[in-house]
C-alpha positions as protocol buffer text, in pm:
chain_id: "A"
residue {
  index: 1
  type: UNK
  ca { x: 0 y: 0 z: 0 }
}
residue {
  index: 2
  type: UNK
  ca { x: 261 y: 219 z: 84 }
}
residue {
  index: 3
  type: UNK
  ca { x: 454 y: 158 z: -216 }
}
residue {
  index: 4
  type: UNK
  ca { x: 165 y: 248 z: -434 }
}
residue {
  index: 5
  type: UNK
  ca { x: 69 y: 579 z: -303 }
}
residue {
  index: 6
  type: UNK
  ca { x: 445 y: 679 z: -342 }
}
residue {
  index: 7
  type: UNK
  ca { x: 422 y: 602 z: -711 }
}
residue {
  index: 8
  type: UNK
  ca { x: 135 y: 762 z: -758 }
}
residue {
  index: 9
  type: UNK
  ca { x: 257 y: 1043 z: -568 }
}
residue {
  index: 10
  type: UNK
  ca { x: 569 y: 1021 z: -815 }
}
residue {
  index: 11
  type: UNK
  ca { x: 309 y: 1057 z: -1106 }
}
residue {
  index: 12
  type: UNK
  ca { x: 73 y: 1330 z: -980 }
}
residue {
  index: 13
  type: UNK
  ca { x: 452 y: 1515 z: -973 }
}
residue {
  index: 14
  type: UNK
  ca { x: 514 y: 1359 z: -1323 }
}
residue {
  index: 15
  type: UNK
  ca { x: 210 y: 1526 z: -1475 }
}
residue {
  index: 16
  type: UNK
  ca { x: 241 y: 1861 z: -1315 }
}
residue {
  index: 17
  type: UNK
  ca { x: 582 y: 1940 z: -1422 }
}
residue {
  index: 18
  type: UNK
  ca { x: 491 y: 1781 z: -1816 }
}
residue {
  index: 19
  type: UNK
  ca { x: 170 y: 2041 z: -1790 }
}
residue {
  index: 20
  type: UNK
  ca { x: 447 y: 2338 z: -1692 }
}
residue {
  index: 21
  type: UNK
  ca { x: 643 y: 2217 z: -1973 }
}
residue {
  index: 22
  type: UNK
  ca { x: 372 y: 2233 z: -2234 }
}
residue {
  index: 23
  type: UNK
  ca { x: 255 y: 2523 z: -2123 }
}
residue {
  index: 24
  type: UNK
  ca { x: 608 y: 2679 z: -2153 }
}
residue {
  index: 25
  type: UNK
  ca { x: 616 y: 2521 z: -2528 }
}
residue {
  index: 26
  type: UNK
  ca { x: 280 y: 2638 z: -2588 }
}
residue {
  index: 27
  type: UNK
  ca { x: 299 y: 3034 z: -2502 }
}
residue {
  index: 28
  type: UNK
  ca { x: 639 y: 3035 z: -2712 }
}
residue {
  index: 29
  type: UNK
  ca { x: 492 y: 2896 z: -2967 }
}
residue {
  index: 30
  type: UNK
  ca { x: 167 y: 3125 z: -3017 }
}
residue {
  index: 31
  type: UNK
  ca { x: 351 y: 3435 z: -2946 }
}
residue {
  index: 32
  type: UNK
  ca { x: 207 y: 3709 z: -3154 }
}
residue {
  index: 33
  type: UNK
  ca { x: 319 y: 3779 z: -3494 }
}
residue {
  index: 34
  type: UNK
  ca { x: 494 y: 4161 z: -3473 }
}
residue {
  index: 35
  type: UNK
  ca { x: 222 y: 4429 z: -3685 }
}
residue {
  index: 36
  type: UNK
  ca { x: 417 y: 4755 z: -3837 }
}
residue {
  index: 37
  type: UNK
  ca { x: 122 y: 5019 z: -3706 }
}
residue {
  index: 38
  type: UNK
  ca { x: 326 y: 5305 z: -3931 }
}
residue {
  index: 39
  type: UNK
  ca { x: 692 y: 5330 z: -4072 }
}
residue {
  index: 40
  type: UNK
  ca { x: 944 y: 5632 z: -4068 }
}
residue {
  index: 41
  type: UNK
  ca { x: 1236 y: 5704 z: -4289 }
}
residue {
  index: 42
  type: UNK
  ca { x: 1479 y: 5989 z: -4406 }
}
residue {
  index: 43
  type: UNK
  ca { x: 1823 y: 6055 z: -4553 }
}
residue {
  index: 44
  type: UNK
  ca { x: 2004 y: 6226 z: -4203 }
}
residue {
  index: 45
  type: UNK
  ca { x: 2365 y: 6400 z: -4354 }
}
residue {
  index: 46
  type: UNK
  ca { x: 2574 y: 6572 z: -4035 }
}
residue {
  index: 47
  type: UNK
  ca { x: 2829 y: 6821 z: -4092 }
}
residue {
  index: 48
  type: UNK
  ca { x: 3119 y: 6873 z: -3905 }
}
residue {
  index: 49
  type: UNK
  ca { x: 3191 y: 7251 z: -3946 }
}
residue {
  index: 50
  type: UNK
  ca { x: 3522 y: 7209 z: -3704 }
}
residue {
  index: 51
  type: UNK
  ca { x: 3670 y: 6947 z: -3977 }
}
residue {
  index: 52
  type: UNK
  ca { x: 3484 y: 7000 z: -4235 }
}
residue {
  index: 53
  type: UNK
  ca { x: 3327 y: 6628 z: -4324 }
}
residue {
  index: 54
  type: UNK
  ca { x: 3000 y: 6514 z: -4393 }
}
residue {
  index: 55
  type: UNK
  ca { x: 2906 y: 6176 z: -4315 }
}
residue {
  index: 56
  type: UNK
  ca { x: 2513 y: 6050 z: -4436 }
}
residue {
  index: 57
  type: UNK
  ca { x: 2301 y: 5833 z: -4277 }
}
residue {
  index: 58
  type: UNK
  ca { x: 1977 y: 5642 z: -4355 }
}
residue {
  index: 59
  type: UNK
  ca { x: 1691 y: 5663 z: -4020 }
}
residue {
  index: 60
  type: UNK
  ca { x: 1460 y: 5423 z: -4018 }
}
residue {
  index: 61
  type: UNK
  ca { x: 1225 y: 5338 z: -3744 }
}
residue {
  index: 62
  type: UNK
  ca { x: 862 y: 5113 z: -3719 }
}
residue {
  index: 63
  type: UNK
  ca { x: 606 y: 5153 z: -3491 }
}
residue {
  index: 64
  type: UNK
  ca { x: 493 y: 4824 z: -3329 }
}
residue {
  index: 65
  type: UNK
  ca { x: 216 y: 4734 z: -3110 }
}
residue {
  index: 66
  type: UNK
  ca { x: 379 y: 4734 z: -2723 }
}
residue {
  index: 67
  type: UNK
  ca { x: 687 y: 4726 z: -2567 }
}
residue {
  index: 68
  type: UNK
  ca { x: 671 y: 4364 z: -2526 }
}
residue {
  index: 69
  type: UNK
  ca { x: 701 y: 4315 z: -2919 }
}
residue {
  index: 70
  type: UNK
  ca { x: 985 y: 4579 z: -2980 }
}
residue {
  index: 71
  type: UNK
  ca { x: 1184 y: 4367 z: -2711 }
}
residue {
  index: 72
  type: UNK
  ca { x: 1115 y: 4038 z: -2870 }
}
residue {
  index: 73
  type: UNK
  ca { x: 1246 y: 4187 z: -3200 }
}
residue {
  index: 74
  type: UNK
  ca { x: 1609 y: 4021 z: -3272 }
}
residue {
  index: 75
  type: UNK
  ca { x: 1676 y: 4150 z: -3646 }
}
residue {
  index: 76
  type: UNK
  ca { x: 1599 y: 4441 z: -3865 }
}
residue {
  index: 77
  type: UNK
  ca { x: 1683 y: 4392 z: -4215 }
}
residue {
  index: 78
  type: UNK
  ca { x: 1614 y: 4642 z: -4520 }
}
residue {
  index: 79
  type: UNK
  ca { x: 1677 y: 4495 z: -4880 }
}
residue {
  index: 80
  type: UNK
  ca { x: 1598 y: 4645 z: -5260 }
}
residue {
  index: 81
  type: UNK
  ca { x: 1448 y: 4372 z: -5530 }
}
residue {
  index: 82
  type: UNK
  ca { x: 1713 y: 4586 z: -5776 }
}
residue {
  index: 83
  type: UNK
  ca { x: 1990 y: 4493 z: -5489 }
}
residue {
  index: 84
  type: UNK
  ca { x: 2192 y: 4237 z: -5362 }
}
residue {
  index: 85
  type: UNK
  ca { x: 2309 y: 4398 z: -5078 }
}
residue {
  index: 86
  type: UNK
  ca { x: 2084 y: 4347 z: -4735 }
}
residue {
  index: 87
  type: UNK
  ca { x: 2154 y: 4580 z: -4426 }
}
residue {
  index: 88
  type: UNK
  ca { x: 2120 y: 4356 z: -4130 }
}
residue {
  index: 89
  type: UNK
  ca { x: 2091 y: 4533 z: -3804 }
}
residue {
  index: 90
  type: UNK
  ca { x: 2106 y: 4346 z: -3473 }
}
residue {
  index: 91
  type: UNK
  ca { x: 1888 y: 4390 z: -3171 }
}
residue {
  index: 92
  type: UNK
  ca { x: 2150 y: 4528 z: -2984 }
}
residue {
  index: 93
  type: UNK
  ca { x: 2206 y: 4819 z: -3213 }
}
residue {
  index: 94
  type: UNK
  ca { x: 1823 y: 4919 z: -3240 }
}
residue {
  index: 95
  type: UNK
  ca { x: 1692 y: 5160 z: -3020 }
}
residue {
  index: 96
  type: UNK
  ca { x: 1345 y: 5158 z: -2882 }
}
residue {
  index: 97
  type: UNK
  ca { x: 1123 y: 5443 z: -2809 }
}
residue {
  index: 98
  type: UNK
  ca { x: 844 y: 5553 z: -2632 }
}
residue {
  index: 99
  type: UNK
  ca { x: 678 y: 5845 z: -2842 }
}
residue {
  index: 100
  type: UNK
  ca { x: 353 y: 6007 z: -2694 }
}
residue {
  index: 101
  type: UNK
  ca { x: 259 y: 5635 z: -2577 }
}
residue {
  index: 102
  type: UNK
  ca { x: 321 y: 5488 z: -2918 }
}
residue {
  index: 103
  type: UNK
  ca { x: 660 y: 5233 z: -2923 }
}
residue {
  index: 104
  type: UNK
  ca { x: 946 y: 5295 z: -3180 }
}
residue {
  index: 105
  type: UNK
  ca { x: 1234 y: 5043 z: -3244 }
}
residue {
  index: 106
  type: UNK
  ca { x: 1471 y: 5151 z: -3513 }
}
residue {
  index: 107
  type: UNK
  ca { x: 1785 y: 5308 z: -3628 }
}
residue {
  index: 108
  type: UNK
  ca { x: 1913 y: 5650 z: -3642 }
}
residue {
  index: 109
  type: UNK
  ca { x: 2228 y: 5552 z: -3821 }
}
residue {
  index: 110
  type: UNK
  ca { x: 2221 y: 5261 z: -4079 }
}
residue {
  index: 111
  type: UNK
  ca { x: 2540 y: 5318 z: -4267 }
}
residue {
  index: 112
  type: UNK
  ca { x: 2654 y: 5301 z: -4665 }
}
residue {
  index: 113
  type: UNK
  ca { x: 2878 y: 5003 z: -4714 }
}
residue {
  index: 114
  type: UNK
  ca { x: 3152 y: 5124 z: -4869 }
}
residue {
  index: 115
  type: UNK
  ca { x: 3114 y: 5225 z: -5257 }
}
residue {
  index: 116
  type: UNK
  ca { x: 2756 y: 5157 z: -5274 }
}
residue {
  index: 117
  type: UNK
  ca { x: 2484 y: 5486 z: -5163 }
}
residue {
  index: 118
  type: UNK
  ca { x: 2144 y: 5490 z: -5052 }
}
residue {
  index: 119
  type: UNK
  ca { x: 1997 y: 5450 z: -5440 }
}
residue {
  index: 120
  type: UNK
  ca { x: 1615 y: 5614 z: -5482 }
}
residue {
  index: 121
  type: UNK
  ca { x: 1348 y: 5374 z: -5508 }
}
residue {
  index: 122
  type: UNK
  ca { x: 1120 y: 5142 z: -5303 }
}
residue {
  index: 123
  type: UNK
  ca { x: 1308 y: 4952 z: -4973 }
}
residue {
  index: 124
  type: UNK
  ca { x: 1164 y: 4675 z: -4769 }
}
residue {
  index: 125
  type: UNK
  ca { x: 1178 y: 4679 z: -4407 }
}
residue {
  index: 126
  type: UNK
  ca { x: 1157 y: 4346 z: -4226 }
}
residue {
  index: 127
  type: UNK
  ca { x: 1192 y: 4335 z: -3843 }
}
residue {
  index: 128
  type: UNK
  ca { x: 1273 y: 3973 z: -3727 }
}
residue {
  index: 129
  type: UNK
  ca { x: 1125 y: 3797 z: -3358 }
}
residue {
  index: 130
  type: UNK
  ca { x: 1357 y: 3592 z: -3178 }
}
residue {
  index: 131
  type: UNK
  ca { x: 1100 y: 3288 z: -3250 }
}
residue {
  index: 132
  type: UNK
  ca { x: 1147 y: 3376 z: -3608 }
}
residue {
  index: 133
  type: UNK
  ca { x: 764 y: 3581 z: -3671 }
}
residue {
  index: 134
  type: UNK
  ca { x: 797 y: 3838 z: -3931 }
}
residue {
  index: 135
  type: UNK
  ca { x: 676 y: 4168 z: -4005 }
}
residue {
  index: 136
  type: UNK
  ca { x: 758 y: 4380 z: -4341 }
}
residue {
  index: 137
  type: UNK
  ca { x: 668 y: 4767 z: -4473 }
}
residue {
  index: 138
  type: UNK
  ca { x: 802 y: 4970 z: -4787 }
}
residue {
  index: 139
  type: UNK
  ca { x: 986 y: 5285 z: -4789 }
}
residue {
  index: 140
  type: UNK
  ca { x: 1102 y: 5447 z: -5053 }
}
residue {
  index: 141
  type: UNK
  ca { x: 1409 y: 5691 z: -5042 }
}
residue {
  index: 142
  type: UNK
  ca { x: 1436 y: 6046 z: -5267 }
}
residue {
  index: 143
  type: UNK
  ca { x: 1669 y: 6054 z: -5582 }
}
residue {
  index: 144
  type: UNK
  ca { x: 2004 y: 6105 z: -5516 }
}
residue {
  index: 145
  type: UNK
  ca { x: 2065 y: 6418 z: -5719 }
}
residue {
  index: 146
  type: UNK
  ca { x: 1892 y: 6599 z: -5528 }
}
residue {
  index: 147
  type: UNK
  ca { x: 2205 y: 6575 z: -5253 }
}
residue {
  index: 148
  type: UNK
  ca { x: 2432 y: 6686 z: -5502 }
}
residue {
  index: 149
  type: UNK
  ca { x: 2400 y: 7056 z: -5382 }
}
residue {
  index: 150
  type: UNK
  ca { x: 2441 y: 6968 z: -5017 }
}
residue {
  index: 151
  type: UNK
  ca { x: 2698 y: 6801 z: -5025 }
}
residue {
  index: 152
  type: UNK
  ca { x: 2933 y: 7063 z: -5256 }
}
residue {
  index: 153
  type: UNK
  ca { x: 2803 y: 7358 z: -5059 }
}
residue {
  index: 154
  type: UNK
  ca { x: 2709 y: 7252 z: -4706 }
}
residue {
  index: 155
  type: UNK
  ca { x: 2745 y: 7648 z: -4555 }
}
residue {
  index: 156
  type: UNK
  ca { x: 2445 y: 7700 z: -4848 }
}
residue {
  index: 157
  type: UNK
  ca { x: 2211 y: 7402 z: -4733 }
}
residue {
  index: 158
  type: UNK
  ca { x: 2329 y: 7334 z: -4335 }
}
residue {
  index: 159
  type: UNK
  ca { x: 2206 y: 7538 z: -4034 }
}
residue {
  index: 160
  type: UNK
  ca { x: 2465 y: 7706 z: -3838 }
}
residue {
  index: 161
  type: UNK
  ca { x: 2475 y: 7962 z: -3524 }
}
residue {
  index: 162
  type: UNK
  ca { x: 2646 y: 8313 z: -3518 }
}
residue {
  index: 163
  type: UNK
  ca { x: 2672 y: 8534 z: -3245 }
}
residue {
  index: 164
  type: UNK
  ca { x: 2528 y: 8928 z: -3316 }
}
residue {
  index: 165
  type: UNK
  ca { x: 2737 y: 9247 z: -3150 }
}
residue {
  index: 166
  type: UNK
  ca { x: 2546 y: 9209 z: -2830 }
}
residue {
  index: 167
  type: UNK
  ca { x: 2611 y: 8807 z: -2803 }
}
residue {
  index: 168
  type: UNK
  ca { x: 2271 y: 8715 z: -2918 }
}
residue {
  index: 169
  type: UNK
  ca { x: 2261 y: 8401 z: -3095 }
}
residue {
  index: 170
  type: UNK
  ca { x: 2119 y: 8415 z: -3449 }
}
residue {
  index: 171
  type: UNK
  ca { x: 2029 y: 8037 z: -3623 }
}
residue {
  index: 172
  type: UNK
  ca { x: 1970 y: 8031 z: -3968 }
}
residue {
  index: 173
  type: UNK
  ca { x: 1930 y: 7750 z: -4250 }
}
residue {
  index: 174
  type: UNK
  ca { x: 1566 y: 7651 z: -4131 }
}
residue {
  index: 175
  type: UNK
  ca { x: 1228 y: 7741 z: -3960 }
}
residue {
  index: 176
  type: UNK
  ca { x: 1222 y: 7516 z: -3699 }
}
residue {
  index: 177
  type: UNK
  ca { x: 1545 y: 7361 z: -3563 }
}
residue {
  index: 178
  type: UNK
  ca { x: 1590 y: 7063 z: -3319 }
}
residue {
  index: 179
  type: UNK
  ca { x: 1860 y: 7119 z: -3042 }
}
residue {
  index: 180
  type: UNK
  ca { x: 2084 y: 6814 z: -2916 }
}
residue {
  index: 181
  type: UNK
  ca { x: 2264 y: 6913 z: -2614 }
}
residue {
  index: 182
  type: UNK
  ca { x: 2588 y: 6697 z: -2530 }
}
residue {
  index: 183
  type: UNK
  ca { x: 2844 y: 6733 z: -2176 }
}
residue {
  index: 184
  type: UNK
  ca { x: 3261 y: 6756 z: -2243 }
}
residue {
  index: 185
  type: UNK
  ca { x: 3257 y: 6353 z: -2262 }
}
residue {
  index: 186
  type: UNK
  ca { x: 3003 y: 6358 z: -2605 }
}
residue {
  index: 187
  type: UNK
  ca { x: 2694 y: 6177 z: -2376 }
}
residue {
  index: 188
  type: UNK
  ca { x: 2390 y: 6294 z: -2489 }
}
residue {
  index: 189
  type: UNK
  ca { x: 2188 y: 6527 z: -2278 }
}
residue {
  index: 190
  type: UNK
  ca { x: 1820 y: 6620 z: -2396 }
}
residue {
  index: 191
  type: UNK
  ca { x: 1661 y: 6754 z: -2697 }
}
residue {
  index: 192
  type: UNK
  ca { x: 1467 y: 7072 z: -2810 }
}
residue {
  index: 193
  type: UNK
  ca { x: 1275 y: 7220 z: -3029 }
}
residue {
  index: 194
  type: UNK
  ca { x: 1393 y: 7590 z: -3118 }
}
residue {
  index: 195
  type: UNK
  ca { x: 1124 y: 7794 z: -3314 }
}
residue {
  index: 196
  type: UNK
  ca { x: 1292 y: 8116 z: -3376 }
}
residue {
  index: 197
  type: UNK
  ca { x: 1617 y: 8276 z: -3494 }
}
residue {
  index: 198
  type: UNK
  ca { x: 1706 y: 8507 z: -3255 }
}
residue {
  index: 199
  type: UNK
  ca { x: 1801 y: 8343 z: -2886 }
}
residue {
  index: 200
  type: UNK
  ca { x: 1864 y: 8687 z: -2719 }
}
residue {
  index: 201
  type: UNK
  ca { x: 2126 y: 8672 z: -2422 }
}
residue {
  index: 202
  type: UNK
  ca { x: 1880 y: 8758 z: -2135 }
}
residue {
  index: 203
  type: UNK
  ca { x: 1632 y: 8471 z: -2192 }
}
residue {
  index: 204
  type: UNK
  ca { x: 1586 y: 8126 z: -2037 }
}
residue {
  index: 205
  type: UNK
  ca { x: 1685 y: 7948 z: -2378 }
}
residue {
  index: 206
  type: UNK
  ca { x: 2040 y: 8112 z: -2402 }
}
residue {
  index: 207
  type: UNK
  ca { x: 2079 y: 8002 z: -2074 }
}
residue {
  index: 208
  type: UNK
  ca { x: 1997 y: 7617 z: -2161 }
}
residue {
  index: 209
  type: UNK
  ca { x: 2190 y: 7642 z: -2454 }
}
residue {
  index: 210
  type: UNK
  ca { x: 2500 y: 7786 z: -2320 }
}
residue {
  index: 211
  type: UNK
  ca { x: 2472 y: 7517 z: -2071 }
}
residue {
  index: 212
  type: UNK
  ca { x: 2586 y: 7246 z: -2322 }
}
residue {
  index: 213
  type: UNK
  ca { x: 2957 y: 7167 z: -2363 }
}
residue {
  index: 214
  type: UNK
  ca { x: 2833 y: 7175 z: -2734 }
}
residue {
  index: 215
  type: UNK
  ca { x: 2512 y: 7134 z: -2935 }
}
residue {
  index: 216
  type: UNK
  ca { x: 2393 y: 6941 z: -3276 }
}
residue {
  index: 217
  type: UNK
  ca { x: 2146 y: 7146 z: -3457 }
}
residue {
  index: 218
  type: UNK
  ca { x: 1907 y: 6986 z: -3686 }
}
residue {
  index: 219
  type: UNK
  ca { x: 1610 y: 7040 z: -3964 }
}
residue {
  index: 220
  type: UNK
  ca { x: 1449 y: 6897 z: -4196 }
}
residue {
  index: 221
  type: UNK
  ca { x: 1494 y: 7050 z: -4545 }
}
residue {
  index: 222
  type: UNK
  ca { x: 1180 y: 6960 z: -4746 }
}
residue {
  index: 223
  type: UNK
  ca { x: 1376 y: 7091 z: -5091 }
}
residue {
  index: 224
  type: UNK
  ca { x: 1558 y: 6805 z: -5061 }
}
residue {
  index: 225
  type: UNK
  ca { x: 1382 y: 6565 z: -4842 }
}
residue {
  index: 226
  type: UNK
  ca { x: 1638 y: 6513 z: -4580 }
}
residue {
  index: 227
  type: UNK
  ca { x: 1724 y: 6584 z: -4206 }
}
residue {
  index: 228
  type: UNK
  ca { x: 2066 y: 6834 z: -4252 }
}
residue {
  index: 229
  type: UNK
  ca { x: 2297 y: 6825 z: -3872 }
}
residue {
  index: 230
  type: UNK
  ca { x: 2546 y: 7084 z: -3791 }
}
residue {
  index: 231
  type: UNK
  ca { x: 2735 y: 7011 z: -3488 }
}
residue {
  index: 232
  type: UNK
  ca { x: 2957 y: 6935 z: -3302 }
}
residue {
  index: 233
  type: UNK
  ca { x: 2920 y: 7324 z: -3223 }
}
residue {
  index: 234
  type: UNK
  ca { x: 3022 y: 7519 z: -2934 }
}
residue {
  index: 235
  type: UNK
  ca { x: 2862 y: 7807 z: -2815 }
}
């Protein structure tokens, strides 16, 4: 008798450890497919006005449905039917973003391999689930003449910051322009949004500003359908 209620102790044990196990199998198995709610994409070119260099970027970033979904995400990948070449980004270089409530995961900085550009035409974005789901959307990227002027005459096309007689700061090269403040090490502070020239040197603005160790300032020219960065620049 004794012996029998020990095995069928040893069973009841049996089956509640093979239900855990299935159940484990089971909820990674039916994990949600990923669902691109909206899509995001522009050239980015920053301009070094100490050295002198430009260096251009693609930005692309995908709105998903919770946070849950951007962290299961393991793989971006962007391709071109008229290409070869596939830009593979891992989950470690993504960054994920909470906008107003909606979630973000993306890149700011998906580079050119060397020799080839950012051709115009249509782009498919694929983001990746570590239990292999799939999600895809299209973006399609501007012609590439229209850079041509930006990048032979960047004090033309690039915002920049000069100082009047009375040390008021005067922006030009765009209507609105997005602040990136940075400290003396190059770690990113906070962002702005700046929505007038003149920063005059009395006001609560200068004072943020002249805070920074140095700033990035950005806008989006519509001309030529990219985001144009000047910085690093000191104030």
């Amino acid at each position: 008798m004794k012996k029998f209620l020990q095995q069928k102790r040893y069973l009841y044990i049996f089956n509640v450890l093979l239900c855990f196990i299935m159940f484990i199998l089971l909820a990674s198995c039916t994990q949600e497919n990923p669902e691109i709610l909206s899509i995001e994409s522009r050239i980015r070119f920053v301009y070094n006005p100490i050295e002198r260099t430009m260096q251009k970027y693609l930005s692309v970033h995908l709105e998903v449905e919770d946070r849950d979904i951007a962290d299961a995400v393991q793989e971006m990948r962007i391709f071109s039917e008229t290409s070869t070449f596939i830009w593979e980004i891992e989950s470690g270089k993504l960054q994920i973003q909470n906008v107003d409530n909606r979630i973000f995961i993306g890149s700011n900085a998906v580079t050119q391999p060397k020799g080839l550009d950012f051709s115009e035409g249509d782009y498919v974005v694929e983001i990746i689930t570590g239990q292999g789901n799939r999600a895809e959307s299209l973006i399609t990227l501007p012609r590439t003449e229209l850079f041509s002027g930006v990048i032979k005459y960047p004090d033309k096309w690039f915002p920049f910051v000069t100082k009047d007689e009375d040390d008021s700061l005067i922006f030009s090269g765009g209507d609105k322009y997005l602040i990136r403040g940075y400290d003396s090490s190059g770690n990113y502070i906070d962002a702005f949004y700046l929505d007038k020239s003149t920063v005059e040197v009395d006001s609560t603005t200068y004072d943020l500003l002249t805070e920074y160790n140095f700033i990035e300032i950005s806008v989006f020219n519509h001309i030529v359908g990219a985001e144009l960065i000047t910085g690093p620049v000191n104030l």
